[in-house]
C-alpha positions as CSV (number, residue, x, y, z in Angstrom):
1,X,25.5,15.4,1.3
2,X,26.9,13.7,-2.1
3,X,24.7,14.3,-5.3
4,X,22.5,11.4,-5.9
5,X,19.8,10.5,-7.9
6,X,16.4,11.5,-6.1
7,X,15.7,7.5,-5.9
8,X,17.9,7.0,-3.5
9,X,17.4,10.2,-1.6
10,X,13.7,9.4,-1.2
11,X,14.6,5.6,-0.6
12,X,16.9,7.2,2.2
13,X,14.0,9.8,3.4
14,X,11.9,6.6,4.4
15,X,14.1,3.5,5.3
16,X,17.6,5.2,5.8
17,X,19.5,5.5,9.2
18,X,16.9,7.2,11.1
19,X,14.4,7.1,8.3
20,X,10.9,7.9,8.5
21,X,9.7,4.7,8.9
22,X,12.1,3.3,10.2
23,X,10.5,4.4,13.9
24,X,7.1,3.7,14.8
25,X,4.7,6.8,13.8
26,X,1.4,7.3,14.4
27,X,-1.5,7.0,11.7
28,X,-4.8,9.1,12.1
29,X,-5.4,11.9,13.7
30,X,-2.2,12.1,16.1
31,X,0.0,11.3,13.3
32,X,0.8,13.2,9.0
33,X,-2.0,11.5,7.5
34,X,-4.8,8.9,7.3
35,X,-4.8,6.0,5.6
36,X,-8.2,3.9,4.8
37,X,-7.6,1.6,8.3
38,X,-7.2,4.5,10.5
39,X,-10.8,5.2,9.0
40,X,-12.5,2.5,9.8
41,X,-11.7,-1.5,10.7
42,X,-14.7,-2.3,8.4
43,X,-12.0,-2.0,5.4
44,X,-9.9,-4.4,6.9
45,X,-13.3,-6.2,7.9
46,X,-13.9,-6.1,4.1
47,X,-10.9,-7.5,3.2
48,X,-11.6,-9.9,5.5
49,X,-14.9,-10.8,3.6
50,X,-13.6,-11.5,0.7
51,X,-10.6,-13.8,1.9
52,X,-13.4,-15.5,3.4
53,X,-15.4,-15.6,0.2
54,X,-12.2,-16.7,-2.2
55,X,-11.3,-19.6,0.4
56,X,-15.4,-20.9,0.2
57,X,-15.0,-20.0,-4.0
58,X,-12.3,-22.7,-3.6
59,X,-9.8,-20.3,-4.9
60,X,-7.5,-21.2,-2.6
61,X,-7.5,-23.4,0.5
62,X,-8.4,-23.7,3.9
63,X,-4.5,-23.6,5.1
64,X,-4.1,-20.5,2.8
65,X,-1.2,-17.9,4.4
66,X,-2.6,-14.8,5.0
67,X,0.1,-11.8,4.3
68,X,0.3,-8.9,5.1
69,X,3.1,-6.2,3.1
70,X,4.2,-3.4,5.6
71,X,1.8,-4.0,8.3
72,X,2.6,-1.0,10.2
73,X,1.2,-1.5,13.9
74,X,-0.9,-4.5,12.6
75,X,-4.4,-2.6,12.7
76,X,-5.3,-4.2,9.3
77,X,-4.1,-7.3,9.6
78,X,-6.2,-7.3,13.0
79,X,-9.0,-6.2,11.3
80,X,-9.1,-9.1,9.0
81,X,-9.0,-11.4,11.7
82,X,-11.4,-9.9,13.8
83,X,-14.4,-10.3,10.8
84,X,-13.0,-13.6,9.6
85,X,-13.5,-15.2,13.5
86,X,-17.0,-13.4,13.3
87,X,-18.0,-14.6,9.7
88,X,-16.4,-18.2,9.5
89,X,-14.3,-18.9,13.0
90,X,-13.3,-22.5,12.3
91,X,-11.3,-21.0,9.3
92,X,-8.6,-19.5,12.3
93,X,-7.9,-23.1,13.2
94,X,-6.6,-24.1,9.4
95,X,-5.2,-20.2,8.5
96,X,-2.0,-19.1,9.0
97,X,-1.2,-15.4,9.4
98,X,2.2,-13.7,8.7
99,X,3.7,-10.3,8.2
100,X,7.0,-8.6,5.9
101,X,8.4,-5.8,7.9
102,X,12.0,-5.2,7.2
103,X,12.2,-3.1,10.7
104,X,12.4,-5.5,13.9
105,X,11.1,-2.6,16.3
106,X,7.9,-3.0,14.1
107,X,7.9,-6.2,14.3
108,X,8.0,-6.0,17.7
109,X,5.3,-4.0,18.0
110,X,3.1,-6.2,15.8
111,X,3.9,-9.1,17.6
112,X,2.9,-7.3,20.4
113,X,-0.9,-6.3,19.4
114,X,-1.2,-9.4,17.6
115,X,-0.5,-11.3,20.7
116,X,-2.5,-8.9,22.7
117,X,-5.4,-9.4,20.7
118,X,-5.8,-13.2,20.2
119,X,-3.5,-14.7,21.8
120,X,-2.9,-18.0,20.8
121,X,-5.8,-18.0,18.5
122,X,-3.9,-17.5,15.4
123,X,-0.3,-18.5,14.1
124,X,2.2,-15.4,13.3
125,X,5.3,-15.4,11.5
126,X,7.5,-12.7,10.6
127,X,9.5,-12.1,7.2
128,X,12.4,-9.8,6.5
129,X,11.9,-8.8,3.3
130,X,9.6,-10.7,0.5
131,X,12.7,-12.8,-1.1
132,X,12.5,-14.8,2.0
133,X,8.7,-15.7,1.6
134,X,8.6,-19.1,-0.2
135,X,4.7,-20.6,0.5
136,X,2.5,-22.9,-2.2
137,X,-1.0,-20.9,-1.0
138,X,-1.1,-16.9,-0.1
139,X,-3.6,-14.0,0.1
140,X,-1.5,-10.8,-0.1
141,X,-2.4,-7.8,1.3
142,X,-0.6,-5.1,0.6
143,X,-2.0,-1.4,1.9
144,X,-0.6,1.9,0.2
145,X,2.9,0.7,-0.2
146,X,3.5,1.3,-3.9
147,X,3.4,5.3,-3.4
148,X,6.4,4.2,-0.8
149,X,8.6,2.5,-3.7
150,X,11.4,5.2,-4.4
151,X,11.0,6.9,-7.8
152,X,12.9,9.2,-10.1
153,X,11.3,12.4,-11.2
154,X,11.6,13.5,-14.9
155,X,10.6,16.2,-17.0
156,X,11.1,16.8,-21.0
157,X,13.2,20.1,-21.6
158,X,12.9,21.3,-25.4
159,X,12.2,17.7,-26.5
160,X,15.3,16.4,-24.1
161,X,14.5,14.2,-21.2
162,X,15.7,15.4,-18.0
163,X,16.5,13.3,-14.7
164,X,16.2,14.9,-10.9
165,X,19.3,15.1,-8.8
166,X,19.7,16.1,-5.4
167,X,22.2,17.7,-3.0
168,X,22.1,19.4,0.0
169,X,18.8,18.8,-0.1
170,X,18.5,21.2,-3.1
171,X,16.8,19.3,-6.3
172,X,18.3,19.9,-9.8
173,X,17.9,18.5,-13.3
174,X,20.4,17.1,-15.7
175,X,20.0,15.4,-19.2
176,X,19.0,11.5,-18.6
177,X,21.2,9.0,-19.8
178,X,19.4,6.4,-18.2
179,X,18.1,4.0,-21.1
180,X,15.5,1.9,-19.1
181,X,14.0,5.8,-18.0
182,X,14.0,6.4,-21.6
183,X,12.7,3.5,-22.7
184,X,9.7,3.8,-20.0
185,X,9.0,7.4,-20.6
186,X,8.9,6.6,-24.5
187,X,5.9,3.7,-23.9
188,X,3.8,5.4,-21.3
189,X,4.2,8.9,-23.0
190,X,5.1,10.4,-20.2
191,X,7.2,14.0,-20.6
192,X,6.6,14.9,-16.5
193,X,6.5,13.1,-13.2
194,X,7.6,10.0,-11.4
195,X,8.7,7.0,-12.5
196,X,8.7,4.0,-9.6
197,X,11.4,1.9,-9.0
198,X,11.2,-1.5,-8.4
199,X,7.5,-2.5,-9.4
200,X,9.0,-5.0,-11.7
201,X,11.2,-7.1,-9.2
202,X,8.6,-7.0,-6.4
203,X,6.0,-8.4,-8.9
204,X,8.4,-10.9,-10.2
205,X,9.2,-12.0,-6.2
206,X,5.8,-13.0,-5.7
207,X,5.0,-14.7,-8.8
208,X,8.2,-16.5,-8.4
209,X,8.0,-17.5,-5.0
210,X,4.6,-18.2,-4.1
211,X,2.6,-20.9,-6.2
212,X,-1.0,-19.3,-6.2
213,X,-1.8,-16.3,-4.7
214,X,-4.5,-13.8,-4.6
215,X,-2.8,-10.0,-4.1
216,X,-4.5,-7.1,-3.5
217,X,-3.7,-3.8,-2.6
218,X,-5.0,-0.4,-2.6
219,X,-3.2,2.9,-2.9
220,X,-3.9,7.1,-4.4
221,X,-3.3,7.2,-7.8
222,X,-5.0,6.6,-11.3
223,X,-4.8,4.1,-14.2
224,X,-3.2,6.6,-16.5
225,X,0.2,9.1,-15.2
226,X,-0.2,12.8,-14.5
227,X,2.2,14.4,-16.8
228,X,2.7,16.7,-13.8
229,X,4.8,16.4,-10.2
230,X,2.1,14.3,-7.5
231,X,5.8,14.4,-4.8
232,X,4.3,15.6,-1.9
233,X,5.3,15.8,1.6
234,X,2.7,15.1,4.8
235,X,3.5,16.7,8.0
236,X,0.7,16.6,10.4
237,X,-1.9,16.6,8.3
238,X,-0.6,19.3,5.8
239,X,0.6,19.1,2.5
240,X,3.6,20.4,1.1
241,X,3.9,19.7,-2.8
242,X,8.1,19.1,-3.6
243,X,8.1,22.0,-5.8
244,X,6.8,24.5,-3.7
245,X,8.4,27.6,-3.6
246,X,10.5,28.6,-0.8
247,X,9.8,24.7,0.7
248,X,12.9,23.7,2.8
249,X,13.4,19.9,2.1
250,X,15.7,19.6,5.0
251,X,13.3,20.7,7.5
252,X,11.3,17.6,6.4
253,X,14.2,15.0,5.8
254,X,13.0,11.9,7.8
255,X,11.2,13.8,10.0
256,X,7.5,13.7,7.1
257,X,6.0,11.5,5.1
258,X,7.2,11.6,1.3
259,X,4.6,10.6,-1.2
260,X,3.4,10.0,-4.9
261,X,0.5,8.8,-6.9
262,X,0.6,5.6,-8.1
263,X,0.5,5.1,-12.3
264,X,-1.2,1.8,-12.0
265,X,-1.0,0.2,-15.5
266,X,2.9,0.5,-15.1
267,X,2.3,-1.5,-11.9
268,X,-0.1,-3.5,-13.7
269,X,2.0,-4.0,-16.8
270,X,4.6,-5.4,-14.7
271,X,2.1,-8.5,-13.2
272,X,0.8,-9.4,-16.4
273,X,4.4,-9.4,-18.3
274,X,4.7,-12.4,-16.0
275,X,1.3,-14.2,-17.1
276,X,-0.7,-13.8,-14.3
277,X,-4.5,-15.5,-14.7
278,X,-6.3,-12.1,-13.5
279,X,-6.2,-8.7,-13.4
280,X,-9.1,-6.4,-12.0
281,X,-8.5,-2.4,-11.1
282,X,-11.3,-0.6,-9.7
283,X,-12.1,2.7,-7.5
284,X,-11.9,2.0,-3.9
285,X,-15.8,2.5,-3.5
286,X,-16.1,-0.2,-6.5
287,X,-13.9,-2.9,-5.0
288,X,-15.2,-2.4,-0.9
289,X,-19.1,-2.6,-2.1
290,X,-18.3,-5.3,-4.6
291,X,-16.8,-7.2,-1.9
292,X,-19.6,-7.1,0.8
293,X,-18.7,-3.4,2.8
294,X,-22.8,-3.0,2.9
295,X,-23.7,-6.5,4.0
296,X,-21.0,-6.5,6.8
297,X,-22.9,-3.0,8.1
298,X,-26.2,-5.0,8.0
299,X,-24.7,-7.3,9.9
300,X,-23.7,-4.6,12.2
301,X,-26.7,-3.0,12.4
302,X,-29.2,-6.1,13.5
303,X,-26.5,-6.3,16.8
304,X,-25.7,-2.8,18.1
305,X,-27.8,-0.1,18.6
306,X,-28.7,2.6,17.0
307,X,-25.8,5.2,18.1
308,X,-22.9,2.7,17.6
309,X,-24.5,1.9,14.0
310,X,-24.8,5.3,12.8
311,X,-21.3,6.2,14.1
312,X,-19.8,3.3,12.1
313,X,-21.5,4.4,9.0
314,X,-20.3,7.3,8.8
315,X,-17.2,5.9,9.3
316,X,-17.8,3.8,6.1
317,X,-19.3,6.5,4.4
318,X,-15.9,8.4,4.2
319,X,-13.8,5.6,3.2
320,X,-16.4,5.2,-0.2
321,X,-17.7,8.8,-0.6
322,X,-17.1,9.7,-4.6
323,X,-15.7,12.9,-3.9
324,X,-13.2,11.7,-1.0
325,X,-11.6,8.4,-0.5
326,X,-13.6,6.2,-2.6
327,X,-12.9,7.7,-5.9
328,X,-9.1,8.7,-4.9
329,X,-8.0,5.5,-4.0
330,X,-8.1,2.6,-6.5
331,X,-7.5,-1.1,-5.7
332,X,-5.5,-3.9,-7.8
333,X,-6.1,-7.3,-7.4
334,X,-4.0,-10.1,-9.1
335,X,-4.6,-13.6,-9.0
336,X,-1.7,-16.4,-10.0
């Protein structure tokens, strides 16, 4: 292995030859890690609520696009169709529903559960990348994907910033002579940690090729950065921090999940440098209860019985506990 930057040695861990998502993997308890869907479909079914609620707000319209940003197996994106057919079903005659996934095995694979589970109901199409989407009306969904973006790691050495390199799968740390790292380590006061790549070109994609659009996303991080390492590696369910003594990085290569929290104001930053009309961040627990998570389990509860209900809130209960996912994972929603 050549010596490269980390960014492209992480960029490679995920979507090289043979990368680790490249192939399909499973979410949840079969797979490295959970993720809010796995959880429970009542936070796609959230999500769901509140398209439902921006379309009747007149935010945007009836024939609004409905996209989904690394759909994975198409749970969530299911999810939100599912509660949109139960709380307004005319709305999946004028919707349309379509999906970036730069892999075509995944696509396959979504096109596949999709189909299975509506059938003609519902119109699909499939994007390469988000250059090629080019729509007047969209409502973006986009779940952890930001903690995904490759990202160089830097730390201050005796008041000298410092930029990771990596070969043979071996991490080491030379003087930075990268000016745009400098620049962005100097404004956010950062002296330790990640610093994403490419926040500022996806956010400028969008803006630039979709008229209006409502984006949301949620992911792990905070509003502020760490001024520590958060590069962590899942591998069936444990957690392996990068700079963990005696941690073999090879072992891992492609094979784990490679990770990072999100520094949301730099992601946020980016959107309103463009002029966006609005910006909200909130907690995970915040956003889903703001948006109708208890009214849907109301819902739930005057048409199943008992056992069913109670299993489903506990299911909820996890994905909004304080001390557990709802406090951990924070959501951004932009609206153009």
């Amino acid at each position: 292995m050549k010596r490269e930057k980390f960014s492209f040695y992480f960029n490679n861990w995920l979507y090289g030859n043979d990368g680790y998502y490249a192939n399909y993997k499973n979410i949840g308890k079969e797979g490295d890690f959970y993720t809010s869907v796995s959880t429970s479909a009542f936070f796609g079914g959230t999500i769901g609520k509140k398209i439902v609620d921006t379309i009747k707000n007149k935010e945007l319209p009836k024939d609004t696009t409905i996209l989904e940003i690394g759909a994975h197996h198409g749970y969530l994106l299911a999810d939100i169709i599912q509660f949109i057919y139960t709380l307004e079903p005319t709305l999946l005659e004028t919707l349309n529903f379509a999906i970036v996934e730069r892999f075509e095995n995944l696509q396959t694979q979504q096109k596949k559960y999709l189909q299975d589970s509506f059938g003609d109901a519902i119109r699909l199409k499939h994007y390469n990348d988000i250059s090629e989407v080019k729509l007047p009306n969209a409502f973006i969904v986009a779940n952890e994907i930001f903690d995904a973006f490759a990202c160089e790691l830097v730390f201050t050495k005796e008041k000298e910033l410092q930029i990771a390199y990596v070969k043979n799968h071996k991490i080491t740390f030379e003087p930075c002579n990268d000016e745009i790292i400098k620049k962005h380590c100097e404004k956010y006061k950062i002296k330790k940690g990640e610093i994403a790549v490419g926040y500022e070109e996806f956010a400028k994609t969008l803006y630039e090729n979709i008229d209006n659009f409502v984006f949301l996303t949620f992911d792990y991080g905070d509003r502020v950065p760490r001024n520590d390492f958060s590069t962590r590696i899942y591998s069936k369910h444990e957690v392996f921090p990068i700079f963990e003594k005696g941690l073999d990085l090879e072992k891992y290569y492609k094979k784990a999940d490679i990770t990072y929290d999100v520094f949301f104001v730099h992601l946020i930053d980016c959107f309103k440098a463009l002029g966006v009309e609005k910006v909200l961040f909130k907690t995970q627990v915040e956003a889903l209860i703001e948006f109708g998570i208890t009214e849907l389990l109301e819902i739930l509860q005057k048409n199943v019985d008992d056992t069913t209900y109670l299993r489903e809130a506990q299911k909820v209960k996890t994905l909004i506990e304080p001390t557990g996912m709802g406090d951990r994972f924070k959501m951004l929603l932009v609206k153009k």
